[in-house]
C-alpha positions as CSV (number, residue, x, y, z in Angstrom):
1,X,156.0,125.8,117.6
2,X,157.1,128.3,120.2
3,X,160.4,126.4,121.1
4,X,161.3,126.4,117.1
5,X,160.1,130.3,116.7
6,X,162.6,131.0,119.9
7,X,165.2,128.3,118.5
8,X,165.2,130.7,115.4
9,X,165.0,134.1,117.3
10,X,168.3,132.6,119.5
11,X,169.7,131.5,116.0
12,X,169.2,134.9,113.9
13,X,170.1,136.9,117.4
14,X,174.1,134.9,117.2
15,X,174.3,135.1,113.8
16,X,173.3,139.6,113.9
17,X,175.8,139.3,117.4
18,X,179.0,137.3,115.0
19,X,178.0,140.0,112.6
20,X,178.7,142.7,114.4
21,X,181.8,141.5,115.4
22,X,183.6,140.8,112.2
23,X,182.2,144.6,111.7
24,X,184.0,145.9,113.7
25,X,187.2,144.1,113.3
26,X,187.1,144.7,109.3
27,X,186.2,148.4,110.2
28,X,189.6,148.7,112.1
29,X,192.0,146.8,108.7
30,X,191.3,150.9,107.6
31,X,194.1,151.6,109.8
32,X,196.5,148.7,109.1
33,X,199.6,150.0,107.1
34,X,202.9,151.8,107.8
35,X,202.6,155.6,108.1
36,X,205.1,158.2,108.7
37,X,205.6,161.3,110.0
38,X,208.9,162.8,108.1
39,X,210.8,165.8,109.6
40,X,209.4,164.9,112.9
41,X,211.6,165.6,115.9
42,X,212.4,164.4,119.4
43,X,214.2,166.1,122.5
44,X,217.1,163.6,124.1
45,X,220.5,163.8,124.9
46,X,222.5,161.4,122.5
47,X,225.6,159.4,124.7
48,X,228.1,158.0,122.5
49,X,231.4,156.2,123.0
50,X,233.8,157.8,120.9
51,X,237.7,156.8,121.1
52,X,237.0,154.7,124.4
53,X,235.3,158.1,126.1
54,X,231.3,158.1,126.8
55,X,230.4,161.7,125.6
56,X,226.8,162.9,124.9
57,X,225.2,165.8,123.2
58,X,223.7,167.1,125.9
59,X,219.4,167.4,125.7
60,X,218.5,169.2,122.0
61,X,216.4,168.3,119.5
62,X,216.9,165.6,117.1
63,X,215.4,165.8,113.7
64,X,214.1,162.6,111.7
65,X,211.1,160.6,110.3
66,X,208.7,158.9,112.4
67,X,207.7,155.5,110.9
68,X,204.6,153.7,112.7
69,X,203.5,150.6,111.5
70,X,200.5,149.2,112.6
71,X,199.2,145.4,111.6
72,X,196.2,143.2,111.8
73,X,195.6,142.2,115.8
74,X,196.4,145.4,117.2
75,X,199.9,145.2,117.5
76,X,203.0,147.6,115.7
77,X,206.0,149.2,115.9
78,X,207.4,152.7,116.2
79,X,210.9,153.9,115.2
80,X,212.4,156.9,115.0
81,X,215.0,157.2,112.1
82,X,217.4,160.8,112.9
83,X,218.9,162.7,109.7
84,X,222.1,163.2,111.7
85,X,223.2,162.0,114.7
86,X,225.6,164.4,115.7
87,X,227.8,160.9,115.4
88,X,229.9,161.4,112.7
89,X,230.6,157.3,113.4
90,X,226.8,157.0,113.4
91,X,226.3,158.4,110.4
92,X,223.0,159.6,108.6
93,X,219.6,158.2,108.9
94,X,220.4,156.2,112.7
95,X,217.6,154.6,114.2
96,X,217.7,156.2,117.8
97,X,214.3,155.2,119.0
98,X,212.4,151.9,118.5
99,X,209.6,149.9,120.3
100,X,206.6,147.7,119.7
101,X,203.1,149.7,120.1
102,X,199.6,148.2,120.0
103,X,196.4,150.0,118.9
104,X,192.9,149.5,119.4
105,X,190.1,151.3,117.3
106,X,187.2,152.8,119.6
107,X,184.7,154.3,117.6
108,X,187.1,155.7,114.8
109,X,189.7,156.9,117.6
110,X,192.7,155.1,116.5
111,X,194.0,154.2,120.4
112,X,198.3,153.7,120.1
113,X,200.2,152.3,122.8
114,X,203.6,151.7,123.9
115,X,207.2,151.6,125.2
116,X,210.3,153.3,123.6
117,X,214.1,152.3,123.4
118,X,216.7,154.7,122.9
119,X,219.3,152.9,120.5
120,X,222.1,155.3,122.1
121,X,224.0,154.7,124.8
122,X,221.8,156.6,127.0
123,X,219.2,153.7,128.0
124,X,216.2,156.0,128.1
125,X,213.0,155.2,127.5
126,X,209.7,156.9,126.6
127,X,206.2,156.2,126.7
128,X,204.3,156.4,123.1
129,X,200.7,157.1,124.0
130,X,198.7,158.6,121.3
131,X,195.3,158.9,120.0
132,X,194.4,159.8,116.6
133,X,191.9,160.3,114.2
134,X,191.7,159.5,110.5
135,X,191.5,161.5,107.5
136,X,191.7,159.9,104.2
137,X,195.2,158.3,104.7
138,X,196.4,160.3,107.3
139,X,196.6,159.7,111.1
140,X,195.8,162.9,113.0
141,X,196.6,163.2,116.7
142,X,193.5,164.1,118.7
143,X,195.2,166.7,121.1
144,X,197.8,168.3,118.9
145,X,196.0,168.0,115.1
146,X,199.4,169.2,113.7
147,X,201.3,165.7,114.5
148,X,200.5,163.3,111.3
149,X,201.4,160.6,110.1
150,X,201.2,160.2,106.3
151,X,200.3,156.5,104.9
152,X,202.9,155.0,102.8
């Protein structure tokens, strides 16, 4: 009798563990979805080859959305989409920055990771590393509370 009682305490103690699991798994799907953050900015120096000569912009700040999608598994992508490039050959709405990200949910702190590509001739890159919080559909950074995304 006390080998089946702790056959079924072993039992019922897997089954709460597998519970708790797929808890928290389903508790991070909240933050699956694309989000963005419009009029966003970012300081780089756009280099462009215009008529055969490699000219740049020199470092100023470069206004555009912010797109962050995140999807089941913890992985994503960022991109950075720029009204203007200062390009008149790279015309409106240029994707100048764009990288895969992956997340991790720790206790409701939304955990993003990852590596940026300049699509410019500059070759730069930048490191995405974010925490944020959320609030009914929008991701709010930790440190700087004004930085949001917006769920789409």
């Amino acid at each position: 009798m006390k080998k089946l009682l702790s056959l079924v305490l072993a039992i019922l103690t897997i089954f709460v563990l597998a519970l708790s699991i797929v808890g928290c798994e389903s508790g991070s799907d909240e933050f699956v979805g694309e989000y963005i953050r419009k009029n966003d900015g970012w300081r780089h120096n756009i280099v462009h080859t215009v008529d055969g000569e490699r000219i740049s912009t020199g470092e100023l700040s470069v206004d555009g959305d912010g797109i962050l999608t995140l999807n089941n598994g913890g992985a994503g992508t960022y991109k950075f989409i720029a009204y203007n490039s200062r390009f008149e050959d790279l015309g409106k709405n240029y994707l100048l920055l764009e990288g895969d990200v992956t997340w991790e949910d720790v206790d409701g702190i939304l955990y993003v990771k990852g590596t940026l590509y300049a699509k410019d001739e500059s070759n730069k890159t930048f490191n995405f590393d974010r925490e944020f919080k959320l609030e009914g559909k929008t991701l709010v950074d930790v440190v700087y509370p004004t930085y949001r995304f917006e769920k789409q």
